[in-house]
C-alpha positions in Angstrom: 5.1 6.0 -1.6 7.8 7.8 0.3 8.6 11.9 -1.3 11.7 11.6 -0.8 13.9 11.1 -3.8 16.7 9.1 -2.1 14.6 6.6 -0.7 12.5 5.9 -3.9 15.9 6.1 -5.9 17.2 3.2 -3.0 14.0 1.2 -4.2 15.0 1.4 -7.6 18.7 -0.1 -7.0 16.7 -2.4 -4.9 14.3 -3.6 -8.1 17.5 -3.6 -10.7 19.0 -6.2 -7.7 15.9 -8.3 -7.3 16.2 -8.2 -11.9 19.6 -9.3 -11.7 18.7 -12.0 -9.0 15.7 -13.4 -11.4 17.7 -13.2 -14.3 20.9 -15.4 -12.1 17.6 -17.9 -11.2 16.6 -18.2 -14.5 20.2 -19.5 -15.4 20.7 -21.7 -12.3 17.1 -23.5 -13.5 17.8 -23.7 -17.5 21.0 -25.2 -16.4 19.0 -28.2 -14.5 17.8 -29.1 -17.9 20.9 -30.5 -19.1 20.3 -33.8 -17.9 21.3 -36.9 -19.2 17.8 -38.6 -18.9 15.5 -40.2 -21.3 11.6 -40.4 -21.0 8.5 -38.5 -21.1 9.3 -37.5 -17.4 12.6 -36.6 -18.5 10.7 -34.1 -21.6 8.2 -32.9 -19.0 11.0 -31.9 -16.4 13.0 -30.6 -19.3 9.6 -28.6 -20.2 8.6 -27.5 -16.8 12.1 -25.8 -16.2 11.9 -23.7 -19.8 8.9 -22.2 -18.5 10.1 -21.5 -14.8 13.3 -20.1 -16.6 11.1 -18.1 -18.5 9.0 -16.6 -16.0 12.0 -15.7 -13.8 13.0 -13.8 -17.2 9.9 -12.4 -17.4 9.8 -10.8 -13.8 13.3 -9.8 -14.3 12.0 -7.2 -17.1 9.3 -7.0 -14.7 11.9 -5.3 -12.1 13.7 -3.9 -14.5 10.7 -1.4 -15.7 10.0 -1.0 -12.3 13.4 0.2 -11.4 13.1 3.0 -14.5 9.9 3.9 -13.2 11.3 4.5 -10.0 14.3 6.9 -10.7 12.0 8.8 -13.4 9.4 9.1 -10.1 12.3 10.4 -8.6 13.3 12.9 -11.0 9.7 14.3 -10.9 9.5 14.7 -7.3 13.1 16.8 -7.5 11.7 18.4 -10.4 8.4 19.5 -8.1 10.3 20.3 -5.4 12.4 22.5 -7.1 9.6 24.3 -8.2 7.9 24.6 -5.1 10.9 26.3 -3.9 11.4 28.5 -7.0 7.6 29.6 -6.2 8.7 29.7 -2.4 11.4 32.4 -3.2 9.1 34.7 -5.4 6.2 34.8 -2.5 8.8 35.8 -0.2 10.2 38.8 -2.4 6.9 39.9 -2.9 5.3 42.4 -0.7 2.3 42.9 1.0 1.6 45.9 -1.0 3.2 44.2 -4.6 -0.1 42.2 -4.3 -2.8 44.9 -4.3 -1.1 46.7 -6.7 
């Protein structure tokens, strides 16, 4: 996992594309099952394309949390960061003889 925010925030956009992309599948697939055909093939196609819809749904939210995971990472490592260099700045006005005082 990368430490920099932009490329983890990039990843995100990237997982919110790939949710959008599932949840355009999932539509393209439910929209086979409007057939006009009658049989117990017909009600197992009809079947079998309800579930693939619905998985494609399913990873969609899948993306979609890992997208918000992704910016919140992001966030943190900012968040770290800045403290690092908050704690940075303080070491540097400190003096040698500040700390055996």
């Amino acid at each position: 996992m990368s430490d920099d925010p932009d490329q983890i925030r990039a990843q995100a956009r990237r997982a919110a594309r790939l949710a959008t992309e599932a949840r355009r599948a999932a539509t393209a697939v439910a929209a086979n099952g409007s057939i006009e055909w009658h049989s117990q093939g017909a009600d197992r196609y009809r079947k079998k394309l309800t579930d693939r819809a619905a998985d494609f749904r399913h990873r969609a939210d899948d993306f979609d949390e890992l997208s918000r995971l992704l910016y919140s990472h992001a966030r943190h490592v900012e968040d770290h960061e800045r403290t690092l260099h908050k704690l940075g700045d303080i070491a540097k006005d400190l003096s040698p003889v500040g700390w055996l005082l």
